[in-house]
Each structure stands twice: as structure tokens, then as C-alpha cells.
C-alpha positions in Angstrom: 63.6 160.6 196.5 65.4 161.7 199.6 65.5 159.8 202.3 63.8 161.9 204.8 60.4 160.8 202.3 59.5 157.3 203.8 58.6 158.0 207.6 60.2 154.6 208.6 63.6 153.6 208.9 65.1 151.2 206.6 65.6 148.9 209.1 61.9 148.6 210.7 61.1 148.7 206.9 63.1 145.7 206.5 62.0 143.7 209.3 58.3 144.6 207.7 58.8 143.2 204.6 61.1 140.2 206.0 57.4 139.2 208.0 54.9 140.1 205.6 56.2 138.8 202.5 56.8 135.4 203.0 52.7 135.5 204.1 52.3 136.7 200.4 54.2 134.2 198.5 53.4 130.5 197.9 53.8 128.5 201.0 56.8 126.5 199.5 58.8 129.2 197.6 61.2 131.0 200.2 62.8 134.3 200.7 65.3 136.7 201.3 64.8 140.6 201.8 67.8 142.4 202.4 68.7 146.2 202.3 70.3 147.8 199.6 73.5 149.1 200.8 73.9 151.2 197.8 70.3 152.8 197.8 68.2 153.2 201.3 65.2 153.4 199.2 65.6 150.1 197.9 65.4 146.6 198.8 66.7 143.3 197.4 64.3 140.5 197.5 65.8 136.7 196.7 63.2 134.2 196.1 64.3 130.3 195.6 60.9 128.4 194.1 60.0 125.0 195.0 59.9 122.3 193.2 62.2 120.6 190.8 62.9 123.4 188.3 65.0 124.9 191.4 64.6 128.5 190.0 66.1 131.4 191.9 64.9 135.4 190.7 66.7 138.6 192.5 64.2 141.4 192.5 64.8 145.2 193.7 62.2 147.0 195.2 63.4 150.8 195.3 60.5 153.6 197.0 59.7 155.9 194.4 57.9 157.8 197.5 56.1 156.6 200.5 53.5 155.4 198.3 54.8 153.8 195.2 57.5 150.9 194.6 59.4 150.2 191.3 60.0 146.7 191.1 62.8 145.6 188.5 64.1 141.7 187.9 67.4 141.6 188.6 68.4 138.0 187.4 67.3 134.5 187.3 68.8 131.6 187.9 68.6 127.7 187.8 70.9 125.7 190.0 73.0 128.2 190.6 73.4 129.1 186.7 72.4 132.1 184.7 69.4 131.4 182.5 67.3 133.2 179.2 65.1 135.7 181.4 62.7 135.9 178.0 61.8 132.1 178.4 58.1 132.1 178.7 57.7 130.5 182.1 60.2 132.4 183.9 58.1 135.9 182.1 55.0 134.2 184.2 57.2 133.8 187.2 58.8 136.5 187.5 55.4 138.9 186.5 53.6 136.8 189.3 56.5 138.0 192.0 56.2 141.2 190.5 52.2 141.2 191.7 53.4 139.5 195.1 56.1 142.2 195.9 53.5 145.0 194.5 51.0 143.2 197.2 53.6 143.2 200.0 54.0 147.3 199.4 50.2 147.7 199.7 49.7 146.0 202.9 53.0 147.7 204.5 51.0 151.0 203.0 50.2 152.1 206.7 53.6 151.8 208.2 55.3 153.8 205.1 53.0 156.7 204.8 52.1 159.1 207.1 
């Protein structure tokens, strides 16, 4: 997709997400949504869980269109060290922000399409 697709600019589209998702999320996990520099379809989305497992996933979110997001897991980390992505509970995670970030592209609907 070109850019001239999405009818918002990366950066309002990035201040968007940076408000909305956080509302989407669990009230204790946090995040980070940043653009990607090498794709201005695309987002990177960093979210730190609560808790004691101290889990960290990297998520892109590129536009296939004004309508439709791929969402791919990057990596996942625990303290600050790579870990098995195929463990079971980080599958559940991760699939859960997957739903979240699809969520967070639904309610932005109305400011990416025309």
C-alpha cells in the first residue's frame, strides 16, 4: 500500500493510537507505540505486563489499507532476556494483544478511512 491510502498522517495516526490503546489494554500493563521509521504504514507497539512474570512483547502493526491491520509478534522478553515465544502462556498473551491491537484499529476506524 502506498502511502497516499490512509487519509491520516502518520503522526496524528500515532498520537491516536498512543491515547486509545492504553484505554484497551489491562489497567496495569503499559505501552509504547512508536512509528516505524522503515515503513509509514506500520507501527511498533511495546507492551511491559504487570505483575511478577515481568514479560515484555514487541508487536508491529503495518496498514494493509485504511481498513485492515496485520498484526505480527515481533519478540518477547522476560527481564530483559529473550524467551521460547511457543510457551503456552506467552501463545495466550501474546493472541490476547493480538485482539487488543485488532480492537485499537476498529475504534480508530473513523479517523483512518474516509
Amino acid at each position: 500500500m502506498d502511502n497516499e491510502a490512509l487519509t491520516i498522517n502518520s503522526e496524528e495516526l500515532l498520537q491516536n493510537w498512543q491515547s486509545t490503546l492504553p484505554t484497551i489494554l489491562n489497567k496495569t500493563d503499559s505501552v509504547d507505540v512508536s512509528l516505524d521509521h522503515a515503513n509509514s504504514n506500520a507501527l511498533n507497539i511495546h507492551i511491559s505486563t504487570a505483575g511478577h512474570a515481568m514479560y515484555t512483547f514487541d508487536f508491529r502493526c503495518t496498514y494493509a489499507d485504511e481498513r485492515k491491520v496485520d498484526v505480527s509478534l515481533i519478540d518477547v522478553e522476560q527481564n530483559n532476556k529473550a524467551i521460547d515465544e511457543n510457551n503456552e502462556v506467552i501463545q495466550t498473551l501474546a493472541e490476547d494483544y493480538v485482539r487488543h491491537i485488532h480492537e485499537c484499529a476498529q475504534t480508530l476506524h473513523s479517523i483512518t478511512h474516509s
